[in-house]
C-alpha positions as CSV (number, residue, x, y, z in Angstrom):
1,X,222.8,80.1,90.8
2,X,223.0,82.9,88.5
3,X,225.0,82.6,85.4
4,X,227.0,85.9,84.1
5,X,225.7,86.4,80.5
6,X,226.8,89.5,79.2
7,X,226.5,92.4,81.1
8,X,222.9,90.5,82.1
9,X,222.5,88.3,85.1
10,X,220.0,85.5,84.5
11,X,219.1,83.2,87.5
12,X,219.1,79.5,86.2
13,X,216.2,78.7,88.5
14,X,214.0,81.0,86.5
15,X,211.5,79.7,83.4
16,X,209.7,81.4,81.1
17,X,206.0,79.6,80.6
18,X,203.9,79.5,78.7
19,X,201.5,81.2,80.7
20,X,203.5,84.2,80.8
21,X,204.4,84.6,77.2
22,X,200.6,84.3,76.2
23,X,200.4,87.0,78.6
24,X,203.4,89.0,76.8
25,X,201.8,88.3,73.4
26,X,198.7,90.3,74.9
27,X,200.4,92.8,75.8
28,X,202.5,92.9,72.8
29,X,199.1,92.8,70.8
30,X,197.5,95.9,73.4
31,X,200.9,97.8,72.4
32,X,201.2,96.5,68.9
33,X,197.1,98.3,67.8
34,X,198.6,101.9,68.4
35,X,201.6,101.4,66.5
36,X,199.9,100.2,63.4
37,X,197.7,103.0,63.7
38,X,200.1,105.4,63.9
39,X,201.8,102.9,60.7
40,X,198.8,104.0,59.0
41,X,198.5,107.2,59.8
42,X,202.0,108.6,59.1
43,X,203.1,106.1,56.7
44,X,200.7,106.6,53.5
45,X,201.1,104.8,50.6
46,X,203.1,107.4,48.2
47,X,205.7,107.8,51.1
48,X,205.9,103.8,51.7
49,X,206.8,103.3,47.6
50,X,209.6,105.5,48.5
51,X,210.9,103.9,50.9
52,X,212.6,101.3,49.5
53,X,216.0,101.4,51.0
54,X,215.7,102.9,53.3
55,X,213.5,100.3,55.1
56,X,216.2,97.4,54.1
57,X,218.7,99.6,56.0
58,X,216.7,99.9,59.0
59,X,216.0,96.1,58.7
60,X,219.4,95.7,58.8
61,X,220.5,98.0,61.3
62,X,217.7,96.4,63.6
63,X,217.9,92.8,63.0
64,X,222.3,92.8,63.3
65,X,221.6,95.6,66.6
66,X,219.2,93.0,68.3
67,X,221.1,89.9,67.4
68,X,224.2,91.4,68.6
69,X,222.8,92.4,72.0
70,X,220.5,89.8,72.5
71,X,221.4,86.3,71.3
72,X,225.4,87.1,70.9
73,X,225.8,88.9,74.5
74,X,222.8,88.3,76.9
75,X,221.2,85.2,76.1
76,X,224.3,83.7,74.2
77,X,225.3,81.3,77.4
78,X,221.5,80.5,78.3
79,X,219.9,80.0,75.1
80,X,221.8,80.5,71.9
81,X,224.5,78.5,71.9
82,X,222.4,75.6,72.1
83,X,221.0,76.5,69.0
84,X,223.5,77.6,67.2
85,X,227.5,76.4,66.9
86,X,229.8,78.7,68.8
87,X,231.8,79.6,65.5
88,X,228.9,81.9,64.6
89,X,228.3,83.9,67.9
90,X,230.0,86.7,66.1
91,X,228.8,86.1,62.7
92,X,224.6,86.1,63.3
93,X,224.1,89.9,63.9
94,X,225.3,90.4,60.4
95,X,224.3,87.4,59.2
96,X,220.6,88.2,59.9
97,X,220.7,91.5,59.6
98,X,221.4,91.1,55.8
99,X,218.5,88.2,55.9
100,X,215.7,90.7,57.1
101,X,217.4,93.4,55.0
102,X,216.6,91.3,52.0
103,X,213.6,90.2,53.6
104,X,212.6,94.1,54.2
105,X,213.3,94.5,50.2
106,X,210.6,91.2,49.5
107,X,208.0,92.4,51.6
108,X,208.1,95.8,50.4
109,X,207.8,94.5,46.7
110,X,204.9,92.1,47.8
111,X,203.2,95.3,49.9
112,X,203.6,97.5,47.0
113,X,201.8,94.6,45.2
114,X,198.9,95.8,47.5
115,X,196.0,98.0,46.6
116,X,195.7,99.1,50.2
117,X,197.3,99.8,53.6
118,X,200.6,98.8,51.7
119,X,202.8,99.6,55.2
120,X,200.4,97.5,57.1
121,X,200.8,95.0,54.8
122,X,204.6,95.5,55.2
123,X,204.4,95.4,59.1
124,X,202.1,92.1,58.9
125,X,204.3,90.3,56.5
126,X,207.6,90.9,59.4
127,X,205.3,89.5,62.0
128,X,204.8,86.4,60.2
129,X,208.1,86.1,59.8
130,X,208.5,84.9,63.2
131,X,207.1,82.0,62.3
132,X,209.1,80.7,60.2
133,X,212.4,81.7,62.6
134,X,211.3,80.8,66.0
135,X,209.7,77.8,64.3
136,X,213.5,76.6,63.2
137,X,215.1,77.2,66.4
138,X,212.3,75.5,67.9
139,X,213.1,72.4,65.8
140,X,216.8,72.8,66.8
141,X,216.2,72.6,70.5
142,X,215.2,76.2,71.4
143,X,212.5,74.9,74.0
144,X,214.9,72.6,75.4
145,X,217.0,75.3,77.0
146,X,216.1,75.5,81.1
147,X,214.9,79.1,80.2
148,X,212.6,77.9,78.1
149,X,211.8,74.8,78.5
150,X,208.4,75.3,80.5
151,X,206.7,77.1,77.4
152,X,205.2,75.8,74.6
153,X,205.8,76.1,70.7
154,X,202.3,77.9,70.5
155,X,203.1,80.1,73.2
156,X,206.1,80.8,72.0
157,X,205.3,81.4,68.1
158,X,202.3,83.6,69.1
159,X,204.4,86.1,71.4
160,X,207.0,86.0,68.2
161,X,204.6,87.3,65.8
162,X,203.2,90.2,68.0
163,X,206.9,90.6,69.0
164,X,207.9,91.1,65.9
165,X,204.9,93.6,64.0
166,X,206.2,95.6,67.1
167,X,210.2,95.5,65.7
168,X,208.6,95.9,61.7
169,X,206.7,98.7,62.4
170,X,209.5,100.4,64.6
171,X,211.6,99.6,60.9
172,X,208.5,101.7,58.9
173,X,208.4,104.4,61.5
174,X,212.3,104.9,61.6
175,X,212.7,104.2,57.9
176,X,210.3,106.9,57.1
177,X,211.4,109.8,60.0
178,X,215.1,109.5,58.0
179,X,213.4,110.0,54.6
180,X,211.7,112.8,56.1
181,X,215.0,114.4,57.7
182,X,216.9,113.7,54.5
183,X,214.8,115.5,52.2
184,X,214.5,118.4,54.6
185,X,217.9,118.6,54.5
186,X,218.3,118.0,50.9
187,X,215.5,120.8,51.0
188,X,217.8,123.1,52.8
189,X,220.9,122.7,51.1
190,X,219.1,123.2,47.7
């Protein structure tokens, strides 16, 4: 029987395995290679020590856009609220984007720290990340839900790290395309 969650309909019959997330954390990885590249490429290091806030902003933006699509609308019924109490459904998209905000303002520091491929470094240090979240909600019962409850932790903390250099290096990519536009404008107006 399907159950209504958000505007999404999920069928309660339906698993995710752990087959098929080491699959998605393939693909992830396949589509994850380019995007570093291109990290590299257009990111270099003078324009990365620049970008300061502007990638805690797009951290934030991201991370509260995500949470409030994702776990507080379409997988709030099937998966969140067994994680989390139902007093906070409205309060974890800001709640975490502030987290990887800050967290955006750490792992700049520590990539700036870097001699080389600081936004790599940047990129890497959000992939890891996941570690550390999905391995909490794992200990509070995330693979317990039906929809996940035929994958496994590794499964699921691989997929999470590939998942997540994909989201980090979307943040450097943005982050620096508005410092571009905003000094072109600056630029103009001057």
């Amino acid at each position: 029987m399907p159950v209504a969650s958000g505007a999404l309909m999920i069928d309660e019959g339906h698993r995710l395995t752990s087959e098929l997330l080491w699959r998605c954390a393939a693909a992830a990885a396949l589509v994850d290679i380019p995007l570093l590249l291109l990290v590299r490429r257009l990111v270099p290091a003078a324009t990365f020590r620049q970008l300061k806030w502007h990638l805690a902003a797009t951290a934030f933006f991201t991370y509260a856009a995500l949470w409030g699509v994702f776990a507080s609308t379409y997988f709030w019924d099937s998966v969140y609220r067994a994680v989390f109490p139902p007093w906070s459904r409205w309060l974890l998209p800001p709640g975490f984007g502030l987290a990887y905000g800050l967290l955006a303002l750490l792992f700049w520091r520590m990539s700036i720290a870097a001699g080389r491929w600081q936004p790599m470094w940047f990129v890497l240090l959000g992939g890891l990340v996941s570690l550390v979240g999905h391995g909490i909600g794992i200990a509070r019962g995330l693979l317990r839900v039906p929809l996940l409850s035929e994958a496994s932790a590794a499964s699921a903390l691989v997929f999470g790290v590939f998942e997540f250099i994909f989201y980090w290096s979307g943040i450097v990519l943005v982050a620096a395309g508005v410092k571009w536009v905003s000094t072109g404008l600056r630029r103009g107006l001057a």
